[in-house]
KEGUNU-123715 format. One record per residue: residue number from 0; x, y, z of N, C-alpha, C, O, CB in turn. Coordinates in Angstrom, 3 decimals, m for minus. Glycine has a CB too. Layout:
+-----+----------+----------+----------+----------+----------+----------+----------+----------+----------+----------+----------+----------+----------+----------+----------+
:   n :     n.px :     n.py :     n.pz :    ca.px :    ca.py :    ca.pz :     c.px :     c.py :     c.pz :     o.px :     o.py :     o.pz :    cb.px :    cb.py :    cb.pz :
+-----+----------+----------+----------+----------+----------+----------+----------+----------+----------+----------+----------+----------+----------+----------+----------+
: NUM :        X :        Y :        Z :        X :        Y :        Z :        X :        Y :        Z :        X :        Y :        Z :        X :        Y :        Z :
...
+-----+----------+----------+----------+----------+----------+----------+----------+----------+----------+----------+----------+----------+----------+----------+----------+
//
This chain:
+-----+----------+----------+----------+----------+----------+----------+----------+----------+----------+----------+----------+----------+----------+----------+----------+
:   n :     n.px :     n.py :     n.pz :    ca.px :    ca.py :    ca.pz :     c.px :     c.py :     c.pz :     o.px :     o.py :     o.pz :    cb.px :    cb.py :    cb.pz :
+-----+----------+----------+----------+----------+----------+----------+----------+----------+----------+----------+----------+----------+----------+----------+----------+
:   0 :    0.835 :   m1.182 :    0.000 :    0.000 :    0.000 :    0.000 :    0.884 :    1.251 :    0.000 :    0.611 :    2.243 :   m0.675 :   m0.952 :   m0.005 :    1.217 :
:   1 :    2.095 :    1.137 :    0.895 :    2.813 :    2.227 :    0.962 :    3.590 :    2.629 :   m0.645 :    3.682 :    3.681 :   m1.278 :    3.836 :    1.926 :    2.194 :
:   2 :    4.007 :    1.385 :   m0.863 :    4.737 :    1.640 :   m2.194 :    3.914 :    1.888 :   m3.132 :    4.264 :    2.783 :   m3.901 :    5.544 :    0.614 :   m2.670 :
:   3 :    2.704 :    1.275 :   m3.373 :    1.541 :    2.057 :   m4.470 :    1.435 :    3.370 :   m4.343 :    1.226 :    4.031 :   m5.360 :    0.040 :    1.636 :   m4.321 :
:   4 :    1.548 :    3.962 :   m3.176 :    1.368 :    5.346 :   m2.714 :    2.385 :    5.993 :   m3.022 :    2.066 :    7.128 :   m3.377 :    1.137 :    5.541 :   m1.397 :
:   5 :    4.115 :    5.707 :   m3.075 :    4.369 :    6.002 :   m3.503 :    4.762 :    6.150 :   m4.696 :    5.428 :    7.181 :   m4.783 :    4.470 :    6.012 :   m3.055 :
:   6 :    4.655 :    5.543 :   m5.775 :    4.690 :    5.419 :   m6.850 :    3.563 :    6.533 :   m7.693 :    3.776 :    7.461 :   m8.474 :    4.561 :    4.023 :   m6.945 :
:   7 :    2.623 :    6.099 :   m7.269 :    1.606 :    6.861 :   m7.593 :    1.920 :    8.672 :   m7.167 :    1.320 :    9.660 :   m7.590 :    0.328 :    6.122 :   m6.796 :
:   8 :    2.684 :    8.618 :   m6.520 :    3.146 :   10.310 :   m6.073 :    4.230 :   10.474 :   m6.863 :    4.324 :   11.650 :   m7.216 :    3.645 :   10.687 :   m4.366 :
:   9 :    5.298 :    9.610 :   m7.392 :    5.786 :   10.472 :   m8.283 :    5.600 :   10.132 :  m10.030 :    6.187 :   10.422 :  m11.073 :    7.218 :   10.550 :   m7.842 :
:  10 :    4.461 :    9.378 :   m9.622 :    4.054 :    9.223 :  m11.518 :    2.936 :   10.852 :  m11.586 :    2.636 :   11.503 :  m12.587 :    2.621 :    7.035 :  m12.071 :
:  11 :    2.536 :   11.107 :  m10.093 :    1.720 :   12.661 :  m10.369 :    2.583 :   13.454 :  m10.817 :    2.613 :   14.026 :  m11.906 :    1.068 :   13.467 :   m9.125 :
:  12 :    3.635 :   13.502 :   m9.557 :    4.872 :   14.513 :  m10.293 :    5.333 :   14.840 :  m11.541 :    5.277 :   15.958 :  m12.053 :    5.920 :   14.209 :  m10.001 :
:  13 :    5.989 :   13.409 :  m12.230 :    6.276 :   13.745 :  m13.852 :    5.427 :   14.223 :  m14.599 :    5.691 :   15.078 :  m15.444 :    6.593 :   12.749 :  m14.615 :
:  14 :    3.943 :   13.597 :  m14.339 :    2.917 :   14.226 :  m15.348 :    2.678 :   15.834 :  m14.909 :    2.114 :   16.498 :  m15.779 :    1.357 :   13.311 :  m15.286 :
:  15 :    2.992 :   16.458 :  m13.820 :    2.715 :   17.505 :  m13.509 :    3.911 :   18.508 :  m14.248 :    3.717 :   19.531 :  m14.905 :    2.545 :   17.460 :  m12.041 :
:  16 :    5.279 :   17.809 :  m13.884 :    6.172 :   18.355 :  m14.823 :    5.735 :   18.434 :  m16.775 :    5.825 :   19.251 :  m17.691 :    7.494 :   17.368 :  m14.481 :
:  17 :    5.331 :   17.256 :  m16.597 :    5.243 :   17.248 :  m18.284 :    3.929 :   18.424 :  m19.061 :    3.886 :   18.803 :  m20.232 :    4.743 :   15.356 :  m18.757 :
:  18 :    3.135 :   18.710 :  m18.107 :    1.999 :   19.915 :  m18.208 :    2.455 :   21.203 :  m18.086 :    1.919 :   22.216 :  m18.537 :    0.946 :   19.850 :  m17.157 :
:  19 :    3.788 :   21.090 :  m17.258 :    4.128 :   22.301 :  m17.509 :    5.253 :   22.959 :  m18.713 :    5.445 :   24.088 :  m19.165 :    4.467 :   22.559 :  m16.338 :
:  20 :    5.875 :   21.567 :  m18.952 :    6.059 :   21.408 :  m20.300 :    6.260 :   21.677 :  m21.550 :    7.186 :   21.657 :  m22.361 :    5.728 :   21.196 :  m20.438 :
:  21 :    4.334 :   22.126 :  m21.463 :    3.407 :   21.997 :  m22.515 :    3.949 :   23.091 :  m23.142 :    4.598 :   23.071 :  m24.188 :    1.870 :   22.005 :  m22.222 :
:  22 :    3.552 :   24.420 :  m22.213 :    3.856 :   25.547 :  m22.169 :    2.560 :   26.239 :  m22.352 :    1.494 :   25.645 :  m22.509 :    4.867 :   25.814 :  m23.020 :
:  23 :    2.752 :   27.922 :  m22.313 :    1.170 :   28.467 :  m22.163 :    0.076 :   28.650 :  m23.254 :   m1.153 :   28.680 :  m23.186 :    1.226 :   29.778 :  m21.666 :
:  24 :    1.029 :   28.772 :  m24.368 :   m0.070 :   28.594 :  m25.398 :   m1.364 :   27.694 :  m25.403 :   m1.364 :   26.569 :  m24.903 :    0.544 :   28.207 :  m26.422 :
:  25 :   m2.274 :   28.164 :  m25.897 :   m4.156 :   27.666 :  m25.701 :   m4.037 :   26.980 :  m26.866 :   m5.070 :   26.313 :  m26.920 :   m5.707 :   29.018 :  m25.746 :
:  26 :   m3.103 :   26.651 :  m28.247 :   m3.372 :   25.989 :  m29.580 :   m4.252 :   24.588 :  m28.801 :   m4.047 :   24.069 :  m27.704 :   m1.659 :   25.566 :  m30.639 :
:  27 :   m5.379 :   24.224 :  m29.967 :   m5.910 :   22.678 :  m29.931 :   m5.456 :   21.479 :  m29.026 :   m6.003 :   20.795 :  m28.161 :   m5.668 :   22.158 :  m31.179 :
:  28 :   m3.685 :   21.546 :  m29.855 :   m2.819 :   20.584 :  m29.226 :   m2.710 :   20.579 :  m28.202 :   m3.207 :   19.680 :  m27.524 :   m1.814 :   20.518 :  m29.481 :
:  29 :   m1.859 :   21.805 :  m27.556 :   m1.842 :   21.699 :  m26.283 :   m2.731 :   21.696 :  m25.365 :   m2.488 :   21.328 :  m24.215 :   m1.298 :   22.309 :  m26.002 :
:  30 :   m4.220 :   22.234 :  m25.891 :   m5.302 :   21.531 :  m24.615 :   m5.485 :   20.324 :  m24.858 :   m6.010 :   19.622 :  m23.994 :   m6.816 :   22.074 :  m24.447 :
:  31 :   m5.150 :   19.857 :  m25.924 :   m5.549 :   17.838 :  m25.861 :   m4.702 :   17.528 :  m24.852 :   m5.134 :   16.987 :  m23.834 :   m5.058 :   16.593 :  m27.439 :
:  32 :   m2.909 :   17.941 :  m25.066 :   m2.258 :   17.364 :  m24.027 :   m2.095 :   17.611 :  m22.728 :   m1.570 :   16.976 :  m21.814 :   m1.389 :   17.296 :  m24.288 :
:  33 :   m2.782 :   18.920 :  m22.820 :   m2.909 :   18.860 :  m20.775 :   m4.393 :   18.524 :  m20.832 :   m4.683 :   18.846 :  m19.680 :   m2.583 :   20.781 :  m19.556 :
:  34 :   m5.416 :   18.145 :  m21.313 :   m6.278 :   17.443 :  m20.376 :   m6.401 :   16.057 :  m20.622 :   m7.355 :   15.429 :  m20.164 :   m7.558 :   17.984 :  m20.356 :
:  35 :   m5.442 :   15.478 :  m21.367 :   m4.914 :   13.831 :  m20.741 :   m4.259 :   14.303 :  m20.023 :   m5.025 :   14.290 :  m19.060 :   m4.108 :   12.623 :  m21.547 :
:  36 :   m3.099 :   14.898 :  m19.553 :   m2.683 :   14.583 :  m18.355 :   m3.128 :   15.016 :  m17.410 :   m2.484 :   14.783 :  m16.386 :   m1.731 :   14.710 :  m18.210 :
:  37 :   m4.175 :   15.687 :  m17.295 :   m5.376 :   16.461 :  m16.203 :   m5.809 :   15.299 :  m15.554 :   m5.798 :   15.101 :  m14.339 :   m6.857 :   17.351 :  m16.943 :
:  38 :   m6.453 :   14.025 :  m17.044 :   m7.521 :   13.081 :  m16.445 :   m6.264 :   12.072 :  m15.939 :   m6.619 :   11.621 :  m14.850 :   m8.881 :   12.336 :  m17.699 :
:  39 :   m5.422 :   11.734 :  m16.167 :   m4.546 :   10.617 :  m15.499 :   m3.740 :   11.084 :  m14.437 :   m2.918 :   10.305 :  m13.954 :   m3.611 :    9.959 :  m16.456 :
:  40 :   m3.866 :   12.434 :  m13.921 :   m3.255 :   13.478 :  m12.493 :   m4.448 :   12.978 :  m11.397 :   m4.161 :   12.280 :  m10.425 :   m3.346 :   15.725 :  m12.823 :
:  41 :   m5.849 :   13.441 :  m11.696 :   m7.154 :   13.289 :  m11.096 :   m7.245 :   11.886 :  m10.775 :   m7.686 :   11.433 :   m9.719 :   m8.308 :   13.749 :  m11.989 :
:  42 :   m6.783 :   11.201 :  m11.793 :   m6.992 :    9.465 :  m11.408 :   m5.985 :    8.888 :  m10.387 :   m6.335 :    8.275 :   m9.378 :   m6.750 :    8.440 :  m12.832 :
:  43 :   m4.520 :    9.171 :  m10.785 :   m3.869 :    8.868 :   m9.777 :   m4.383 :    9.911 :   m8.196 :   m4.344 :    9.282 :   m7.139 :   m2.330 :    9.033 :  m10.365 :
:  44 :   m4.782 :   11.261 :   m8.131 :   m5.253 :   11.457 :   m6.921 :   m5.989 :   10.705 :   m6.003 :   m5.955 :   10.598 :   m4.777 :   m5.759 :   12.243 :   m7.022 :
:  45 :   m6.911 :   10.026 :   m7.221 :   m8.577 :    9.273 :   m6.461 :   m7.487 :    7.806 :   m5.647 :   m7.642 :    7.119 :   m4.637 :  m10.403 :    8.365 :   m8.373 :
:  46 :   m6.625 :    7.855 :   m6.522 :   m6.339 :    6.395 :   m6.028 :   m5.348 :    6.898 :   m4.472 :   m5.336 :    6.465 :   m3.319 :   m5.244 :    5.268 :   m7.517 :
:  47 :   m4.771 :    7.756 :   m5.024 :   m4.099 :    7.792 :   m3.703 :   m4.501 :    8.440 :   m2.384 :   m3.882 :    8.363 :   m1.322 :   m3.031 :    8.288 :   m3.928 :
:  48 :   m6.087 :    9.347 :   m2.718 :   m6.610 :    9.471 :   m1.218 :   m7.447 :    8.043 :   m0.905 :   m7.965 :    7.961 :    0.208 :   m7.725 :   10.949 :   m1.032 :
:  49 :   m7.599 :    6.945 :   m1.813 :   m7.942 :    5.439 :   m1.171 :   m6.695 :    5.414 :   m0.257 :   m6.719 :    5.210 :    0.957 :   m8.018 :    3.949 :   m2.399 :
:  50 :   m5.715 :    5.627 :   m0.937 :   m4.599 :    4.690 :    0.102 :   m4.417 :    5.013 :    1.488 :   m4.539 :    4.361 :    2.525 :   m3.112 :    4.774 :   m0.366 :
:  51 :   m3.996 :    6.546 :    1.150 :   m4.155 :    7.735 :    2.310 :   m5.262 :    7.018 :    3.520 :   m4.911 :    6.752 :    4.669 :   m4.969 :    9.435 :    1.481 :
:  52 :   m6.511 :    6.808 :    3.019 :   m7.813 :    6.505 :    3.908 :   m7.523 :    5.228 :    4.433 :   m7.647 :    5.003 :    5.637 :   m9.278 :    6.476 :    3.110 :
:  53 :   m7.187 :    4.465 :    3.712 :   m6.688 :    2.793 :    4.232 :   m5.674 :    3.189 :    5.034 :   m5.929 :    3.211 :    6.238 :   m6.052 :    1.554 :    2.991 :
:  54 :   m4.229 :    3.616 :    4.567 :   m3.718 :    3.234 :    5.937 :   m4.300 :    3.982 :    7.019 :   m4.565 :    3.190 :    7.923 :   m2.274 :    3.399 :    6.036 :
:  55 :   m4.641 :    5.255 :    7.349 :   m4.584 :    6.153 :    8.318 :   m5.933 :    5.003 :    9.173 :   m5.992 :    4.986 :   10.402 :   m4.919 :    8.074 :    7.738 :
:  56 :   m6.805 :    4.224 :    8.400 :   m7.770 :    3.093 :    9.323 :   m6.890 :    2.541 :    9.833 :   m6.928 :    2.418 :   11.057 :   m8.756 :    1.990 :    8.682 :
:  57 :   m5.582 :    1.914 :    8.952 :   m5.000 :    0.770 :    9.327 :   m4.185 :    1.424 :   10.829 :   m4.253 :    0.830 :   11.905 :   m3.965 :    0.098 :    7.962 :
:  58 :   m3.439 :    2.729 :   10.637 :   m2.701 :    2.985 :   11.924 :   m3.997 :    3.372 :   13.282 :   m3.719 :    2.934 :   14.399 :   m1.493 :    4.476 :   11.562 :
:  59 :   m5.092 :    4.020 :   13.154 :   m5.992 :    3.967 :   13.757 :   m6.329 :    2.501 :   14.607 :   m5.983 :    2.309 :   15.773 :   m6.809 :    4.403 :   12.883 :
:  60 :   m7.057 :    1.551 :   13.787 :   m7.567 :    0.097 :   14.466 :   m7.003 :   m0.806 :   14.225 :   m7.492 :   m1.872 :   14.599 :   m8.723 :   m0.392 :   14.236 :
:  61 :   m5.663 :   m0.821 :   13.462 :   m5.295 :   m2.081 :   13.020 :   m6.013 :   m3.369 :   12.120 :   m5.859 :   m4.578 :   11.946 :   m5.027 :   m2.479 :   14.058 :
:  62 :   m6.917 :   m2.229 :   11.669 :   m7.472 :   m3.491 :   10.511 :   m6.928 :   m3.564 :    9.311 :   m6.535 :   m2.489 :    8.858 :   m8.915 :   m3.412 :   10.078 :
:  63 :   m6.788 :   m4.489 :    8.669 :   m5.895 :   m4.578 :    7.283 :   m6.895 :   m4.116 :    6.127 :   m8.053 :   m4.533 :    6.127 :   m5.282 :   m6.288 :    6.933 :
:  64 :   m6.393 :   m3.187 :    5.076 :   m7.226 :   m3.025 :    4.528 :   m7.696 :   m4.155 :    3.413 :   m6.921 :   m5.084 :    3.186 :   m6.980 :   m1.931 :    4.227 :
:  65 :   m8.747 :   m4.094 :    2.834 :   m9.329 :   m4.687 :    1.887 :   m8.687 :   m5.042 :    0.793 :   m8.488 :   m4.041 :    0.104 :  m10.190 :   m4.106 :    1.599 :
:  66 :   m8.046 :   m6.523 :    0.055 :   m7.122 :   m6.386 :   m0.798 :   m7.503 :   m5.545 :   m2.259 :   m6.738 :   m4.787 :   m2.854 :   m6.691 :   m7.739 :   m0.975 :
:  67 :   m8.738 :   m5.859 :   m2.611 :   m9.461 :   m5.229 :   m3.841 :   m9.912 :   m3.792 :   m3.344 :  m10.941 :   m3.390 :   m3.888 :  m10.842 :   m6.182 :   m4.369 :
:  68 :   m9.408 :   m3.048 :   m2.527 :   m9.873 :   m1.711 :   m2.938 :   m8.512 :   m1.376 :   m3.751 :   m8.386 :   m0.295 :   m4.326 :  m10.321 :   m0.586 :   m1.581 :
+-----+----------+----------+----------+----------+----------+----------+----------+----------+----------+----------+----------+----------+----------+----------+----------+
//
């Protein structure tokens, strides 16, 4: 869980680097390519406030989290 978490924090990072990247121009292109990396930034977030929420249960009660979340 920890290492998904981290992984997932610095695959946000590069994509956050790579948006900035882009640079500021509004052309077509460059809004295609920052909002794929918008939607795969947002996705890795969702996943990593799961993790965030699992462990902080897990250091709380000691329950293990759920293998399929």
């Amino acid at each position: 869980m920890i290492h998904e978490y981290g992984e997932a924090y610095r695959e946000r990072s590069r994509l956050h680097y790579k948006m900035i990247s882009v640079g500021e121009g509004n052309s077509p292109e460059n809004m295609d390519i920052r909002r794929n990396l918008l939607v795969r930034i947002k996705a890795l977030s969702a996943r990593m406030d799961v993790l965030f929420i699992a462990k902080d249960n897990y250091l709380r009660s000691r329950v293990l989290p759920d293998a399929g979340a």
